[in-house]
N, C-alpha and C positions, 0 to 999 in steps of 0.2 A: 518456174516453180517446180520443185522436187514434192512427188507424194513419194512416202516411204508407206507401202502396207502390210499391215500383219498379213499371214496367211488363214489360219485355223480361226474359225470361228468369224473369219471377218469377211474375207473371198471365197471361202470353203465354208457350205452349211454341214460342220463334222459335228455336232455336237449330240447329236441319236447314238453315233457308232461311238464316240467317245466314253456314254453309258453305261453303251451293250459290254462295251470290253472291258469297261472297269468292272461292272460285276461281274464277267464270269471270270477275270482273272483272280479277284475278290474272294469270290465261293471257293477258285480251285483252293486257297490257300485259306482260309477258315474265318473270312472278313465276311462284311455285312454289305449287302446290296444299299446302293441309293439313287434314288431318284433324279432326274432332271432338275427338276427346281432346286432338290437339295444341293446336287453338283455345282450349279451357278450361284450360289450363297458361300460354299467350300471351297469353291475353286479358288487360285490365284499362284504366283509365283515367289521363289522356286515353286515347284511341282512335288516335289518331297511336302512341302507342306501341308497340301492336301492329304498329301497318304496319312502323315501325323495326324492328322484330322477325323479319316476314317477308325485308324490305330494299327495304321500299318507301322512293323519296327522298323527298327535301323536296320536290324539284321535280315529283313525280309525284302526290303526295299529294293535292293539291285535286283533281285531274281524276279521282284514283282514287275519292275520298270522292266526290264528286258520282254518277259512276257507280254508287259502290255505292248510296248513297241513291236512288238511281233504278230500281236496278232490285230492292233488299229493297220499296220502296212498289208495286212491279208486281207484285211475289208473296206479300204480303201477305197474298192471298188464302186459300194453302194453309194460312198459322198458325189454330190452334186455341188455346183456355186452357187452361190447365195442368191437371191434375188437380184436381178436387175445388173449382177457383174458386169455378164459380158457389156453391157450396154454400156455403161458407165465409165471401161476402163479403155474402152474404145473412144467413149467422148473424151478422156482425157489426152490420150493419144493424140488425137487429131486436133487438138487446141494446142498441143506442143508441150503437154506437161513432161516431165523426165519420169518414171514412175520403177520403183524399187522395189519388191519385196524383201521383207525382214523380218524373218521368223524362227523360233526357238527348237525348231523342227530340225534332225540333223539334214545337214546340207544334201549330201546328194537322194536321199529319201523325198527331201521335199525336190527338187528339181526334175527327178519323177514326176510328183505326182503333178506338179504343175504341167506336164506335155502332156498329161491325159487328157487336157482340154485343149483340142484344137483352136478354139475362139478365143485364147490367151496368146498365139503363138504372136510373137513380135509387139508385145503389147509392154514389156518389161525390159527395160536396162542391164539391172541385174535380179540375181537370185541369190538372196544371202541366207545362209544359216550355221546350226552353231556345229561341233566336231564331233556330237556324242547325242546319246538318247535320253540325256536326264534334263533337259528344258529348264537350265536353270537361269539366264537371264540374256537378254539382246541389246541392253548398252554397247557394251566394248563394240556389238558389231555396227551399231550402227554410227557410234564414234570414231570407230575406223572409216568407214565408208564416208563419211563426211568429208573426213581431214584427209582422205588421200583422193577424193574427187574436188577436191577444192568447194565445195556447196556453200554458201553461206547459210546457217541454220536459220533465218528470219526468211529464208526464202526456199522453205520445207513444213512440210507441213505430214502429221504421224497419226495413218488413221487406222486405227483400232477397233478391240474390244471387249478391251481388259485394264484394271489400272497399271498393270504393268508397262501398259501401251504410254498410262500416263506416266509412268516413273522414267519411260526411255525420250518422250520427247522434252521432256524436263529436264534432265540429263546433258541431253544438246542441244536444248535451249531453242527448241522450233515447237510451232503450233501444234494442238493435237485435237481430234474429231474422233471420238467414240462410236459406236453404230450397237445402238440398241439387239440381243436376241440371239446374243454370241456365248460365249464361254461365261458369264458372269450378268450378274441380276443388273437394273438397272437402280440400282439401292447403290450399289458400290462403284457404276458407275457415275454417279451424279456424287458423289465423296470425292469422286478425283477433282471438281472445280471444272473439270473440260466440259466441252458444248456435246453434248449428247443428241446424237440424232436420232432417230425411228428411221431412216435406210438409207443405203447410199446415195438411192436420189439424190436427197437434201445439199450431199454432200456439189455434188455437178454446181448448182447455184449458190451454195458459200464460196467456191474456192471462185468460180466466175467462168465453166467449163461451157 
């Protein structure tokens, strides 16, 4: 069995700094703060969308994305994992699962940040991400990784926490397990039709870990 996992919001409890930085990048440019709860109702993919949402323009968009990217990688420091990670990805480890991340995060950014946690090291196959800092979708990537690992998608399974999460294992045609308390309400998580969990735990005794 192949677990493919998001990063942000699913391994990583980033969604405080995610906040902090959208509004002060927000204010600098003359947007409106919001809220957590609001963010996880707005949120979703592309990531441009949400900016539309707040009323970020077109024409402000790159400058806005860049800044954000610049300053979530300066306080990256404060994020911690999620509940119960390390435990969990160690259990799957040692049961023989193959375990991937696959995140919208530009690649070697995330690859960073994932070695800041020592109790990850050897824990992951690979580390995929996308070429750029505009998060706009992780199909292709993880339809490549499929087809040039030879994986059969019935025996993978894409745990998330976002419907995006559901729009990628959909896509390649493998199971997917949501994890409540991430990037997105659990309103829009139960609209994908996936099995929605309250934490990884859960997840250790579905998959059979």
């Amino acid at each position: 069995m192949t677990i493919l996992w998001d990063w942000n919001g699913t391994l990583v409890a980033d969604v405080p700094l995610v906040v902090k930085v959208n509004n002060q990048v927000f204010a600098a440019h003359g947007y409106r703060d919001t809220s957590a709860e609001e963010y996880r109702r707005l949120f979703g993919f592309p990531v441009k969308k949400y900016y539309d949402a707040i009323g970020v323009t077109d024409e402000d968009f790159p400058r806005v994305a860049k800044e954000w990217n610049e300053g979530y990688v300066a306080g990256f420091g404060e994020v911690g994992l999620s509940d119960h990670v390390a435990q969990v990805v160690r259990r799957f480890h040692e049961a023989g699962f193959r375990q991937v991340i696959v995140s919208a995060s530009q690649v070697d950014q995330l690859r960073a940040q994932v070695k800041r946690f020592p109790e990850l090291e050897g824990m992951f196959d690979e580390v995929l991400g996308l070429g750029d800092v505009y998060a706009v979708s992780k199909v292709q990537l993880a339809k490549d990784y499929l087809a040039s690992s030879g994986i059969d998608p019935k025996e993978a399974v894409f745990i998330g926490d976002t419907d995006h999460d559901a729009e990628v294992s959909k896509a390649i045609g493998c199971r997917c397990l949501l994890i409540s308390g991430g990037h997105q309400c659990d309103e829009i998580l139960k609209a994908t039709g996936c099995e929605v969990l309250a934490s990884l735990e859960d997840a250790l005794a579905l998959l059979g870990a």
